[in-house]
VODOVEX-693387 format. One line per 4 residues: number of its first residue (from 1); their letters; for each residue x, y, z of C-alpha. Coordinates in steps of 0.05 Angstrom, whole numbers, plus 5000, padded with zeros to 4 digits. Example, Ala and Ser with C-alpha at 12.3 -4.5 7.8 and 13.67 -1.06 7.14 Angstrom:
1 = AS = 5246 4910 5156; 5273 4979 5143 .
% end
This chain:
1 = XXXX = 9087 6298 1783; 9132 6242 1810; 9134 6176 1778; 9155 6109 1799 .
5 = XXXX = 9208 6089 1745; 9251 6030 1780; 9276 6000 1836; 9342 5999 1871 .
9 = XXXX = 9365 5920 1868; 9440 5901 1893; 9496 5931 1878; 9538 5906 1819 .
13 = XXXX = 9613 5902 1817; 9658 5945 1860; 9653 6013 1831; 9587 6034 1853 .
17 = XXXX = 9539 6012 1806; 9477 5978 1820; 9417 5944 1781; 9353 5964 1773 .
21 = XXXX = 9287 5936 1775; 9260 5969 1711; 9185 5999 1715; 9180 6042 1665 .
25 = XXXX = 9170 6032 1583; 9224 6090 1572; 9283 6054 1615; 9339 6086 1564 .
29 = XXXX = 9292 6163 1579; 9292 6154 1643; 9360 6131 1670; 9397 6171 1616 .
33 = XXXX = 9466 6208 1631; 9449 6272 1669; 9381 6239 1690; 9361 6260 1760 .
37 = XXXX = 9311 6213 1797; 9280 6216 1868; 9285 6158 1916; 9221 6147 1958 .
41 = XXXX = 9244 6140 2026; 9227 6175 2094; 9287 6218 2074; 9281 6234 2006 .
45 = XXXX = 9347 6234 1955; 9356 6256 1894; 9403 6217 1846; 9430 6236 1782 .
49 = XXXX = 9447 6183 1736; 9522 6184 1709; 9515 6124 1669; 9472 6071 1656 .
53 = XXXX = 9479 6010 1614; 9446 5945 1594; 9490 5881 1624; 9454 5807 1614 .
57 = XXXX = 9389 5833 1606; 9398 5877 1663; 9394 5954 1677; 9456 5978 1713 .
61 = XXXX = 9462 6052 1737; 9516 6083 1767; 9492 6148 1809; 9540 6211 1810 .
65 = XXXX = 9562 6210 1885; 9552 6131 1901; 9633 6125 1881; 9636 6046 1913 .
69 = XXXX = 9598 5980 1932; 9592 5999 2007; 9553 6064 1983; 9518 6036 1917 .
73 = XXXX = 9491 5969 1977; 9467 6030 2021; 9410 6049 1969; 9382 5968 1952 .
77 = XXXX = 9311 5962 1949; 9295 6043 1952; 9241 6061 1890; 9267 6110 1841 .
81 = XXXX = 9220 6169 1814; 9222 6202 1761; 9186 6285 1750; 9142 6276 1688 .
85 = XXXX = 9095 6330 1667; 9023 6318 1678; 9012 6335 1612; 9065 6282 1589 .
89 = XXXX = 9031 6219 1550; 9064 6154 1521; 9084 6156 1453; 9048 6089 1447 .
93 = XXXX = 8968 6095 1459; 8972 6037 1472; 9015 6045 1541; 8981 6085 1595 .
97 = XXXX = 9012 6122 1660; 8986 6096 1729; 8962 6161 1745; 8923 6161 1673 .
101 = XXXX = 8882 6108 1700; 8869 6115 1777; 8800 6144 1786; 8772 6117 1714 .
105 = XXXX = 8706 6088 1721; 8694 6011 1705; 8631 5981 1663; 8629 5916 1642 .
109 = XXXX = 8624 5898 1559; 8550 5903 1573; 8553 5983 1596; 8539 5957 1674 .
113 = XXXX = 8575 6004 1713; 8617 5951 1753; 8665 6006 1808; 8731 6050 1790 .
117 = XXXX = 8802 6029 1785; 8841 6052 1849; 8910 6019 1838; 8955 5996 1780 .
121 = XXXX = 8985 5930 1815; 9056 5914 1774; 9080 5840 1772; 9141 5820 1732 .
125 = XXXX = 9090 5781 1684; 9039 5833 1684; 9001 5890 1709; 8935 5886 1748 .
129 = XXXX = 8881 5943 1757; 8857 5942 1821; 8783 5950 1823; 8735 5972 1880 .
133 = XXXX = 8671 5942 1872; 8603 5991 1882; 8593 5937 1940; 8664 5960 1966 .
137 = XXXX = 8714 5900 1964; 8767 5902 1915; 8787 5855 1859; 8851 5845 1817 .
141 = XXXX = 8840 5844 1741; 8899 5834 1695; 8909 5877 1646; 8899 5835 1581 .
145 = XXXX = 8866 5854 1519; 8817 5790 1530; 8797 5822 1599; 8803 5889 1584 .
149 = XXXX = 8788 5902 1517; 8779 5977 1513; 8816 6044 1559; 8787 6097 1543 .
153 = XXXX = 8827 6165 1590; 8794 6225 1545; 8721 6195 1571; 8751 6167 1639 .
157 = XXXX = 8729 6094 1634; 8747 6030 1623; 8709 5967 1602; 8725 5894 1638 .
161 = XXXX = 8692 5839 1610; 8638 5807 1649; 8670 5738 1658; 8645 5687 1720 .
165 = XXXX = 8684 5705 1788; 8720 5766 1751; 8687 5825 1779; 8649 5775 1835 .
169 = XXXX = 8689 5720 1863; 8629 5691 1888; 8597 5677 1811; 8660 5632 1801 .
173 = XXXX = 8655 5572 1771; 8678 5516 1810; 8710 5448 1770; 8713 5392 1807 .
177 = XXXX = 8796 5359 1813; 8807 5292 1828; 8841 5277 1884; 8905 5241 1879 .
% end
């Protein structure tokens, strides 16, 4: 099963390497010497990693075959995918693969069944399950222990707290601003 593990950002230097957008926990797993990843494009690549390294807070990888900037500036912005076994879990339990939760069923703290997550939405400040709603409009729910205090994958559900405009943007609570 492919995973998204990164994305392809501009290229660094002039000898071919190029940063990446980590999105994956297991960045040093992942892009590690010998590593081969998948881009998702119309015309799919596969890339093997020859070297990767940690620059400024940033993720540089330099692809066996990409051997300058004009080649490493022809892959910016493609997504990089990683084969993981379906079997495959985090070492964490805390941490959770997309595909782990896709299709789990929502109830709110109260047991009220309240849709199924159909998305995991990743921000660079945090992660969002994407719910659809029994009514069948979709909501974004970040994925904070104060809104979604329990995961459970062996039972397939998950429980969102039941907090005004949450699950139903219409139950919102409205506070008044003053206008300036």
């Amino acid at each position: 099963m492919l995973v998204t593990v990164g994305r392809i950002g501009r290229a660094h230097g002039i000898k071919g390497e190029v940063g990446v957008e980590v999105r994956t926990d297991e960045p040093d797993r992942r892009f590690a010497d010998g590593a081969t990843l998948v881009t998702d494009s119309k015309v799919r690549r596969t890339l093997t990693v020859d070297a990767s390294r940690w620059h400024s807070g940033r993720l540089l990888v330099k692809f066996a075959g990409v051997p300058d900037r004009t080649a490493a500036e022809q892959l910016r912005n493609l997504a990089l995918q990683a084969e993981v076994d379906e079997d495959e879990r985090p070492e964490d339990p805390e941490e959770y693969y997309d595909r782990e939760l896709i299709g789990l069923a929502v109830r709110t703290s109260d047991g009220v069944e309240a849709g199924e997550v159909v998305d995991v939405v990743h921000l660079p400040s945090q992660d969002l399950l994407e719910i659809r709603r029994p009514a069948g409009y979709v909501v974004l729910v970040p994925m904070v222990e104060q809104l979604v205090p329990e995961i459970n994958v062996d039972k397939r559900y998950v429980v969102v707290a039941d907090r005004p405009g949450l699950l139903d943007p219409e139950g919102a609570e409205v506070v008044p601003t003053d206008e300036a």
